[in-house]
C-alpha positions in Angstrom: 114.8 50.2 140.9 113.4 51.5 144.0 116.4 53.1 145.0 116.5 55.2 141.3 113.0 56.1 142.1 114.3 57.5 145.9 117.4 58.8 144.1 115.2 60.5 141.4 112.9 62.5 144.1 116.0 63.2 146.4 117.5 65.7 143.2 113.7 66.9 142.5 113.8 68.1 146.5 117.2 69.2 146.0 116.3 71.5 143.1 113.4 72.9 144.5 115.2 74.2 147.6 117.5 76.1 145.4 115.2 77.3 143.0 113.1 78.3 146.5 116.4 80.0 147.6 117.1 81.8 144.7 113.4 82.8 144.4 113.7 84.6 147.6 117.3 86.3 147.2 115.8 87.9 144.1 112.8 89.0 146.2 115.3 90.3 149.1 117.7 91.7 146.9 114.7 93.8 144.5 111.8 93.9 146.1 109.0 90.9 145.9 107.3 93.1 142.8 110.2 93.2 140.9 110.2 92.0 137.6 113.3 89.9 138.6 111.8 88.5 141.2 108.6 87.7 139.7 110.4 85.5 136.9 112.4 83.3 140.1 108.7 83.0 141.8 107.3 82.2 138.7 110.1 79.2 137.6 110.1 78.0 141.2 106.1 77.8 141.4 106.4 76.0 137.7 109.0 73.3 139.0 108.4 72.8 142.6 104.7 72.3 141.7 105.4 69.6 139.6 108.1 68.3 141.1 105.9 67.5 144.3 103.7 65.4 141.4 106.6 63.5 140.3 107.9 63.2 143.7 104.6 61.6 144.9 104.0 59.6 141.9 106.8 57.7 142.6 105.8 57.1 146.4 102.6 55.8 144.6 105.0 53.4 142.8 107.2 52.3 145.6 103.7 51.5 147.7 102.4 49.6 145.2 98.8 49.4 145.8 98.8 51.1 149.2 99.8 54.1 147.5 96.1 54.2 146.2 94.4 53.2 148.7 92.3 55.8 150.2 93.1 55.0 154.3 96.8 55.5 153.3 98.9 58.7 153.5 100.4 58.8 150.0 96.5 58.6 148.5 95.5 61.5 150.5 99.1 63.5 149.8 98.3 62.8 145.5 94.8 64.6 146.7 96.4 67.4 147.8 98.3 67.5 145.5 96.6 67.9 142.7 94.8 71.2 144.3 98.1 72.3 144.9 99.1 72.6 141.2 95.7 74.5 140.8 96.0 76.8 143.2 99.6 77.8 142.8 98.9 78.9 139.2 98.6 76.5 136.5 102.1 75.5 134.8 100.8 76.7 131.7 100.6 80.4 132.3 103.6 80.2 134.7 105.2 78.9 131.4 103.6 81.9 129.1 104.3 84.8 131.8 108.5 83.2 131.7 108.3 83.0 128.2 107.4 86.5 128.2 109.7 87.6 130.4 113.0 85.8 128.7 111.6 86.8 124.6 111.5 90.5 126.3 114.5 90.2 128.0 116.5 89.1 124.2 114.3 91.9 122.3 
């Protein structure tokens, strides 16, 4: 089981450098404002931010109850964590403003 759960946040990591990757061709390629752009930053921010969650959730689970407590790294990572899926736009809107983008792109 504990090697699913590495195995699991090894293709989360994997996933996110790509989407990262692709993210900042689009930016290179267009610009950072294009619209292009925009939607890559905008799916990479959406996965990569909750990614990290899962990613860490399932430290939490392979530490058993280390991973809570407060003197241990993985506790004070989950912290972060959390303000990191604040700050870097909440999924929800990075959902509606893709959304937007792909129903506008099929119109």
């Amino acid at each position: 089981m504990a090697q699913g759960l590495v195995a699991d946040s090894e293709i989360d990591i994997a996933a996110s450098r790509r989407l990262i990757r692709t993210a900042a061709e689009s930016m290179d390629a267009a610009g950072p404002s294009s619209s292009a752009a925009r939607h890559h930053a905008s799916i990479a921010k959406t996965f990569v931010s909750e990614a990290v969650w899962r990613i860490l959730d399932r430290a939490v689970q392979l530490h058993g109850g280390l991973g809570v407590c407060e003197d241990h790294l993985v506790a004070r990572f989950l912290v972060e964590a959390r303000a990191f899926r604040i700050y870097e736009g909440p999924s929800e809107v990075l959902r509606w403003s893709i959304a937007r983008r792909v129903l506008r792109a099929v119109r």
